[in-house]
GUSE-658036 format. One record per residue: residue in three letters; x, y, z of N, C-alpha, C in turn. Coordinates in Angstrom, 3 decimals. Layout:
# GUSE-658036
[kemi "Ala",[X,Y,Z],[X,Y,Z],[X,Y,Z]]
...
//
This chain:
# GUSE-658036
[kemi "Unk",[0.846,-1.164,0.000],[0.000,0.000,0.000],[0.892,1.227,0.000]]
[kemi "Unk",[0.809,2.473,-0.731],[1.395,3.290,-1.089],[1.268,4.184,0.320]]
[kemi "Unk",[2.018,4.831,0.838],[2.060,5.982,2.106],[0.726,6.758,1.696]]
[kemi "Unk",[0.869,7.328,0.741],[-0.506,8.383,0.450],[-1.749,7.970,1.181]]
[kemi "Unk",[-1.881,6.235,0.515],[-3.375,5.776,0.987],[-3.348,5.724,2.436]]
[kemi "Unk",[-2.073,4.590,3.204],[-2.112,4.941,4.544],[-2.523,6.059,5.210]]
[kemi "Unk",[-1.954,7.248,4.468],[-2.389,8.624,5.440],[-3.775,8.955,5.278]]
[kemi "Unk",[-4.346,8.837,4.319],[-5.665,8.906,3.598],[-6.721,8.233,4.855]]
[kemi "Unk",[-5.673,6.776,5.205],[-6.822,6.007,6.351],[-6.516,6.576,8.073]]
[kemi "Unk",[-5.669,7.156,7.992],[-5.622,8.044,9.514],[-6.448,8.536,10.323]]
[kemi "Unk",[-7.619,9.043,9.657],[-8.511,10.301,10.377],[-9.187,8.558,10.635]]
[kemi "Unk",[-9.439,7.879,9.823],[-10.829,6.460,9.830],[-10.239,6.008,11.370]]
[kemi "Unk",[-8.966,5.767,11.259],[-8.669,4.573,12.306],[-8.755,5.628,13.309]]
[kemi "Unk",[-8.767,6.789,13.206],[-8.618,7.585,15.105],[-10.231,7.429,15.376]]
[kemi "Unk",[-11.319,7.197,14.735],[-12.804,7.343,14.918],[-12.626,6.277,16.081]]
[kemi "Unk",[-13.572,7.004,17.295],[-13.905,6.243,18.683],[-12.814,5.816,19.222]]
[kemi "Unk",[-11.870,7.036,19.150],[-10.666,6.615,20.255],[-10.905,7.805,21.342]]
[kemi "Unk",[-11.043,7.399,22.298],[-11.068,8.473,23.209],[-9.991,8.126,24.059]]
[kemi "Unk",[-9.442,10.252,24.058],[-8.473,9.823,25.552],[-8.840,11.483,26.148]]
[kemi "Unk",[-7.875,10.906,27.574],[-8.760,11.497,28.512],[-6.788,12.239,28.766]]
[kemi "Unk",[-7.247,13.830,28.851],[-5.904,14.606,28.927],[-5.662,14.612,30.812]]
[kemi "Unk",[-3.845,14.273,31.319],[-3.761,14.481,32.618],[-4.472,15.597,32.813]]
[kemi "Unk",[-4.727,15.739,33.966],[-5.208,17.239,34.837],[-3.388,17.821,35.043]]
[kemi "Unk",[-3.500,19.045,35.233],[-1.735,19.965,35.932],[-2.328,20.062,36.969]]
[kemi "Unk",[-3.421,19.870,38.033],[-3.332,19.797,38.920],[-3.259,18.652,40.155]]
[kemi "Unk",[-2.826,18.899,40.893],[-2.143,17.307,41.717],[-3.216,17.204,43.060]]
[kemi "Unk",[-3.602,15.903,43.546],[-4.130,16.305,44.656],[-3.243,15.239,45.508]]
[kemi "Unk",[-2.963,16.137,46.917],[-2.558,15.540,48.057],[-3.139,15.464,49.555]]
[kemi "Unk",[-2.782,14.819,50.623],[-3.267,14.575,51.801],[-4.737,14.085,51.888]]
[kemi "Unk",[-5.398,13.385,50.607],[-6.554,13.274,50.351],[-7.061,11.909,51.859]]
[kemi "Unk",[-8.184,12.294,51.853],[-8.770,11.098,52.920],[-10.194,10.924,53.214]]
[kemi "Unk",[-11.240,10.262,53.610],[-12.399,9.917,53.796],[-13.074,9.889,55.362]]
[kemi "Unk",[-13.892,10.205,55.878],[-13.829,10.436,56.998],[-14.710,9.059,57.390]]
[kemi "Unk",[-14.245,8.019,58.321],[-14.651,6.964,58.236],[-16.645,7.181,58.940]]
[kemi "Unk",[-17.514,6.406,58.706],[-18.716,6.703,58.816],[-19.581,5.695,59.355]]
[kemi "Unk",[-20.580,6.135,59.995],[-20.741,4.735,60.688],[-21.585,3.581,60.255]]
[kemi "Unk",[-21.325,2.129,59.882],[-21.982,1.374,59.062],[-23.200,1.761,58.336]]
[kemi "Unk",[-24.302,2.486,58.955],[-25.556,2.759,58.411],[-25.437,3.657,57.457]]
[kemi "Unk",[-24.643,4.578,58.259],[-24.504,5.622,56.948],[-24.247,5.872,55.527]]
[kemi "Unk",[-24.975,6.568,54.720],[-24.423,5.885,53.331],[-24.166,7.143,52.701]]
[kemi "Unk",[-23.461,8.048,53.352],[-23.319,9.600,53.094],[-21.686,9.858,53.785]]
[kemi "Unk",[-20.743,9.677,53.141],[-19.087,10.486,53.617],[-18.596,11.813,53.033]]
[kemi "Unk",[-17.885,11.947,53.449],[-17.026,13.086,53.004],[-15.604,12.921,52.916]]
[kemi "Unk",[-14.775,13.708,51.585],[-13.841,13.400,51.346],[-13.364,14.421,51.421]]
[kemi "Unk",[-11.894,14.982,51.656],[-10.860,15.956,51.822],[-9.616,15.609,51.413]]
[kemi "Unk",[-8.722,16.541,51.069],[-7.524,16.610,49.998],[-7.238,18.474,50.053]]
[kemi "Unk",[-5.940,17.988,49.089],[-5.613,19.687,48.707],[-5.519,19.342,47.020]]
[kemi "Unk",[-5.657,20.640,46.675],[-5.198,20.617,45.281],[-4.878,21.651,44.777]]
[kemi "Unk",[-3.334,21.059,44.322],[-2.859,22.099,44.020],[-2.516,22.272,42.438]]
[kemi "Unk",[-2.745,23.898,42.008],[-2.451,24.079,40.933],[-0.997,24.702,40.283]]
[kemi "Unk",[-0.158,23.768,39.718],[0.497,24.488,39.146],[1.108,25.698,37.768]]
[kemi "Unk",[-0.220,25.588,37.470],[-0.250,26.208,35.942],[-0.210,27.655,36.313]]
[kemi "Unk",[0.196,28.516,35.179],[0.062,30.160,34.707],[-1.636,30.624,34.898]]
[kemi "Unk",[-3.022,29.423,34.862],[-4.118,29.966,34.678],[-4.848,29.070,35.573]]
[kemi "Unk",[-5.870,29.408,36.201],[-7.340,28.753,36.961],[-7.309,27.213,36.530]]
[kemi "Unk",[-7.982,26.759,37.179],[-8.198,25.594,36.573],[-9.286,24.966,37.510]]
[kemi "Unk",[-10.521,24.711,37.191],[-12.157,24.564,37.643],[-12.289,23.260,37.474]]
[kemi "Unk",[-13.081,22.987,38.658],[-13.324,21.410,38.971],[-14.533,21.057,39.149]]
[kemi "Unk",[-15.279,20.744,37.847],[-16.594,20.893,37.163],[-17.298,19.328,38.431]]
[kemi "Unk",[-16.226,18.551,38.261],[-16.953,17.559,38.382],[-16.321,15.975,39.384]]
[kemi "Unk",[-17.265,15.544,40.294],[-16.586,14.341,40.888],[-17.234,13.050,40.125]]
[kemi "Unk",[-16.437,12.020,39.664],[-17.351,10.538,39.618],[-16.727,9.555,40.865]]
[kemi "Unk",[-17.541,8.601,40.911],[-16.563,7.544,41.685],[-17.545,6.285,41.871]]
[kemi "Unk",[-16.513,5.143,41.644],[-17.094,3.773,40.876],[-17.763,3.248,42.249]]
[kemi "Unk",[-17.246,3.927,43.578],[-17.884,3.223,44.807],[-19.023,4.108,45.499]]
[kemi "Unk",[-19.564,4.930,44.715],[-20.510,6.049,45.274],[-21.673,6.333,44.485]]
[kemi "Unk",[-22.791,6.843,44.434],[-24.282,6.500,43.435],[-23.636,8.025,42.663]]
[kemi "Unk",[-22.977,9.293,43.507],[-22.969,10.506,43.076],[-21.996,10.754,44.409]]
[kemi "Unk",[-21.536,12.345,43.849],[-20.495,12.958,44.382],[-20.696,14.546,44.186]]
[kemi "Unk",[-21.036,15.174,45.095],[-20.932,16.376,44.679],[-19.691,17.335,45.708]]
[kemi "Unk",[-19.392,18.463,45.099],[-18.678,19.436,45.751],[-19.846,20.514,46.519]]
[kemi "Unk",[-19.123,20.246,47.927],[-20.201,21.067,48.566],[-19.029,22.059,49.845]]
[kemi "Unk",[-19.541,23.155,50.160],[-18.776,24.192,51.460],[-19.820,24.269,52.558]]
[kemi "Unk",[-19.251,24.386,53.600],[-19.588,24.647,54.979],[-19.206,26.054,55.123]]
[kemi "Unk",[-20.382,26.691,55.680],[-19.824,28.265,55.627],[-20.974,28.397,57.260]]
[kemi "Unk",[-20.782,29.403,57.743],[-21.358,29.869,59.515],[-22.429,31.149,58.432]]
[kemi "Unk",[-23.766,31.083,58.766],[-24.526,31.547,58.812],[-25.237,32.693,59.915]]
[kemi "Unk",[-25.439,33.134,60.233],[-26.006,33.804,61.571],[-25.566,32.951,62.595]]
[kemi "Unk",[-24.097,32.490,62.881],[-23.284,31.942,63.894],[-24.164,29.762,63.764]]
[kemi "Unk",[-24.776,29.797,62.365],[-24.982,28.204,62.324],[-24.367,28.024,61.459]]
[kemi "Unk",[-23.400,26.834,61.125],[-23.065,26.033,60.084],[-24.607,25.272,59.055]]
[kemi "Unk",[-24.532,25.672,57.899],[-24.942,25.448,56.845],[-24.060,24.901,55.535]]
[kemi "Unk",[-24.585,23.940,54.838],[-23.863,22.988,53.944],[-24.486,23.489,52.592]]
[kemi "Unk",[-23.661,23.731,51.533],[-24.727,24.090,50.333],[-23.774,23.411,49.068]]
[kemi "Unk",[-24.160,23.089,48.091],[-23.616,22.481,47.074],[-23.075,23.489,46.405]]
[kemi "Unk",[-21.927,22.951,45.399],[-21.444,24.017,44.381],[-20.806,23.502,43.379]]
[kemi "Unk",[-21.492,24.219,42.087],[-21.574,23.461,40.616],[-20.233,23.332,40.236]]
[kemi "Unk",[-18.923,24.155,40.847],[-17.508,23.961,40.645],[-16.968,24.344,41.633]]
[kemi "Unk",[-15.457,24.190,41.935],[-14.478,24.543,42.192],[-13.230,25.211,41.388]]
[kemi "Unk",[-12.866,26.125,42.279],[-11.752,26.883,41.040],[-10.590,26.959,41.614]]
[kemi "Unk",[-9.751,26.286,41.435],[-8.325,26.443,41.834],[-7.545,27.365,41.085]]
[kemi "Unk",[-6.908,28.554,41.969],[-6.309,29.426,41.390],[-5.018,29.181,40.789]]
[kemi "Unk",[-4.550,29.928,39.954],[-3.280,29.586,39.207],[-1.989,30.089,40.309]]
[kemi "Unk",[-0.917,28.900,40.029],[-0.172,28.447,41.019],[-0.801,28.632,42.670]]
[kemi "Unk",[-1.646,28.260,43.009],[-2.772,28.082,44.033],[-2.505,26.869,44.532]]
[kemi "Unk",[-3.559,26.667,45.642],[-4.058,25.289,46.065],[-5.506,26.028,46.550]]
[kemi "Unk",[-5.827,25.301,47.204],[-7.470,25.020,47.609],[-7.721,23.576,48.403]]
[kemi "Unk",[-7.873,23.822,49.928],[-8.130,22.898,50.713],[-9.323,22.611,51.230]]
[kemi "Unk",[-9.672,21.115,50.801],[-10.900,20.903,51.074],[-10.819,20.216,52.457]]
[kemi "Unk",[-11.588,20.807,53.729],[-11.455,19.948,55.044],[-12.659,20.306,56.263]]
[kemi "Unk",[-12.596,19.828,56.914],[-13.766,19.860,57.626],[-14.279,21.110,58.104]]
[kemi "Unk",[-15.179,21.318,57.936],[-15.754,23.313,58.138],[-15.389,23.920,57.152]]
[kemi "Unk",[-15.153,23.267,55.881],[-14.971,23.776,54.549],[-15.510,23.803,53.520]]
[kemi "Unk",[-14.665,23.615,52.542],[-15.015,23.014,51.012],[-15.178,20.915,51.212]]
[kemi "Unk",[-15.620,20.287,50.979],[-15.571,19.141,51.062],[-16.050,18.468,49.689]]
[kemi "Unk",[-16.031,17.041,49.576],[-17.171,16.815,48.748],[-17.419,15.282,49.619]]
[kemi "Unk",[-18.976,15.422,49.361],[-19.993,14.768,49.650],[-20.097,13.240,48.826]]
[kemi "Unk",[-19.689,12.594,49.351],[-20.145,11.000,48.630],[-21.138,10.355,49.174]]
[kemi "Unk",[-21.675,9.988,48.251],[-23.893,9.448,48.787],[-24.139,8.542,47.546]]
[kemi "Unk",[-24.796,7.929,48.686],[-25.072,6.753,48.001],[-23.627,5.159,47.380]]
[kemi "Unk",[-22.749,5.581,48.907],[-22.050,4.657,49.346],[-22.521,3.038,48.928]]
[kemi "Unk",[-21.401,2.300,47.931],[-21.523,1.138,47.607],[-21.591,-0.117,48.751]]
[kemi "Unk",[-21.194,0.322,49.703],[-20.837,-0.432,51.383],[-20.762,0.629,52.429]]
[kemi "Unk",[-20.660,-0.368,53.168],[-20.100,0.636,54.609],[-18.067,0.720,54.232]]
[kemi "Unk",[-17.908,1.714,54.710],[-16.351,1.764,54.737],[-16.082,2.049,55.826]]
[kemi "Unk",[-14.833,1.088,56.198],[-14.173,0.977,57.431],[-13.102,1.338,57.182]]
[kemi "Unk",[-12.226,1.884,58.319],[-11.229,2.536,58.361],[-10.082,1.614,57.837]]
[kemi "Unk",[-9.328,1.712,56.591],[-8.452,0.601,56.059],[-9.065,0.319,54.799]]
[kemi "Unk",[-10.153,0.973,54.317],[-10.690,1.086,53.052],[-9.920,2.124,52.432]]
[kemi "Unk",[-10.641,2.539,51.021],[-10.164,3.566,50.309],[-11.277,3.283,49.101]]
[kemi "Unk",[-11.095,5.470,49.098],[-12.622,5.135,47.886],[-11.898,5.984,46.546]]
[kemi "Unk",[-12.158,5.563,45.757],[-11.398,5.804,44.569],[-12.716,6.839,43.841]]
[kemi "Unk",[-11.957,8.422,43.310],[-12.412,9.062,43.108],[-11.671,9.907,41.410]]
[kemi "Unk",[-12.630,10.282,41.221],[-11.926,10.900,39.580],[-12.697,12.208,39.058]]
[kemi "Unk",[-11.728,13.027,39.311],[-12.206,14.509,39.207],[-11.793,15.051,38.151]]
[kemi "Unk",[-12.617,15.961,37.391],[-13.526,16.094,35.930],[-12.946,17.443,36.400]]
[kemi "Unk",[-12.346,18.135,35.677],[-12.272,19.825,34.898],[-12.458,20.446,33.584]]
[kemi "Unk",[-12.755,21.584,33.618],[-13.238,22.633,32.654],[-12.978,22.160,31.416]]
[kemi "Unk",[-11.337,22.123,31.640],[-11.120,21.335,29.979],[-10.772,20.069,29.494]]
[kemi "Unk",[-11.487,19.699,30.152],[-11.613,17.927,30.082],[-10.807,17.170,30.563]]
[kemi "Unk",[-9.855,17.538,30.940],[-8.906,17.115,32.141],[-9.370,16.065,33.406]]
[kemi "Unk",[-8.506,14.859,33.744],[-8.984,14.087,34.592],[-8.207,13.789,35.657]]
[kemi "Unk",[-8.372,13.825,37.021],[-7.145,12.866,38.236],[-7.609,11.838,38.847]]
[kemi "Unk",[-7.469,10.893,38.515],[-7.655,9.453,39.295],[-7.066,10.082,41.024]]
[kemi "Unk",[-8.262,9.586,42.279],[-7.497,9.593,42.902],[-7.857,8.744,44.196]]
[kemi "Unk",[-6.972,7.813,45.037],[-7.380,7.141,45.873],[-7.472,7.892,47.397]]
[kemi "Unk",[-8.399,7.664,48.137],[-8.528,8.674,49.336],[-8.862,7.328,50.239]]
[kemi "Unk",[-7.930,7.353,51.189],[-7.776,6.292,52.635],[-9.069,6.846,53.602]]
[kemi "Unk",[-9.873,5.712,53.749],[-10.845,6.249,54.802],[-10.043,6.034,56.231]]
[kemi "Unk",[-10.240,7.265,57.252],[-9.746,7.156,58.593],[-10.757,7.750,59.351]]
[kemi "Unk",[-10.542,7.491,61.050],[-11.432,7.630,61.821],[-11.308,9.507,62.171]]
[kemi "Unk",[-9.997,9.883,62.011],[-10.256,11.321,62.234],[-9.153,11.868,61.109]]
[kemi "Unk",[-8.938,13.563,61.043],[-8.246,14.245,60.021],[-6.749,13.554,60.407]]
[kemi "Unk",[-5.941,13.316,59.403],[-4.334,12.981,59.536],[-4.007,14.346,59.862]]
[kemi "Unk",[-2.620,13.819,61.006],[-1.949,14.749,61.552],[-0.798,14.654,60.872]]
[kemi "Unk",[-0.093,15.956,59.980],[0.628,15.592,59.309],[1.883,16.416,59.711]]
[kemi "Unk",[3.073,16.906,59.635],[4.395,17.649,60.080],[4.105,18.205,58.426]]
[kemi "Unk",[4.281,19.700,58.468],[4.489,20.072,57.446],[5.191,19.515,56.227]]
[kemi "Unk",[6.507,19.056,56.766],[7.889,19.039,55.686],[7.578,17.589,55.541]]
[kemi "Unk",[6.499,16.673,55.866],[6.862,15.420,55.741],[5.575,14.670,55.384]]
[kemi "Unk",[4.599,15.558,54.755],[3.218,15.303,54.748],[3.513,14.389,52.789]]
[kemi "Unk",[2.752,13.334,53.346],[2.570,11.841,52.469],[1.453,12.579,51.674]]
[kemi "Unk",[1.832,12.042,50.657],[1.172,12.881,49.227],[0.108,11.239,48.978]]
[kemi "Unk",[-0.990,12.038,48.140],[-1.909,11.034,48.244],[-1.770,10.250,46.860]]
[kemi "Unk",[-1.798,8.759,46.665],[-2.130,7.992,45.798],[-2.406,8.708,44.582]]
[kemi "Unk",[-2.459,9.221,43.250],[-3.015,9.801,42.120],[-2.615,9.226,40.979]]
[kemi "Unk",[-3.637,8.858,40.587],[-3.337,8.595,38.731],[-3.765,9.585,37.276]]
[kemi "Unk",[-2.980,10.192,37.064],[-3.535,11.063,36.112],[-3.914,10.203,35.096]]
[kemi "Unk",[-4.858,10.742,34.308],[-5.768,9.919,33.128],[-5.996,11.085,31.940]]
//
């Protein structure tokens, strides 16, 4: 077969290839707050940090062990804590953004099991420009205490 035709069949053979671009942003200290058997509602926390020149928005959570996932903040109201959802997150350029208790969090519902402490729920976060981070978050019974200079970076697979 002559090169010409080969190139000719290029665009055919890329039809229904999908790929999924790394995210530039990294997440670390990620974790699950362990919950008690009945419950079928956790919360997950992490940092994420951005290293890019520009924003970078975090449209979206999936996760293969949860029905749904949303990004939600804890903010003090007339001196009450109130929980409200939010359609993104925006990590500023060369930023981070910490999600943790009395914060930004996100909400996992509709839990595949109970998770016990020594689990881990595998999560994959969706941005603006299609960007993806695989990421594993250790369920524990309370927040890790970490030493600044020595804080264990969390499990991540970029995709």
């Amino acid at each position: 077969m002559k090169m010409r035709s080969l190139l000719a069949l290029l665009p055919v053979a890329t039809l229904g290839v999908t790929t999924l671009a790394q995210a530039d942003v990294s997440a670390t200290s990620s974790w699950v707050r362990e919950a008690p058997p009945s419950a079928d509602v956790l919360a997950a926390y992490m940092v994420l940090k951005n290293p890019d020149s520009s924003a970078s928005v975090l449209q979206q959570v999936t996760s293969p062990d949860c029905k749904s996932v949303e990004i939600h903040q804890t903010s003090l109201q007339n001196g009450v804590a109130a929980m409200s959802a939010k359609d993104s997150l925006t990590i500023p350029a060369h930023g981070h953004i910490k999600l943790s208790p009395g914060g930004y969090h996100l909400m996992l519902m509709g839990a595949a099991h109970p998770f016990k402490v020594g689990d881990s729920v595998s999560l994959v976060l969706h941005f603006k420009d299609g960007k993806t981070l695989a990421v594993t978050a250790p369920v524990l019974k309370d927040a890790p205490v970490h030493k600044a200079a020595s804080a264990p970076a969390a499990e991540q697979k970029p995709n």
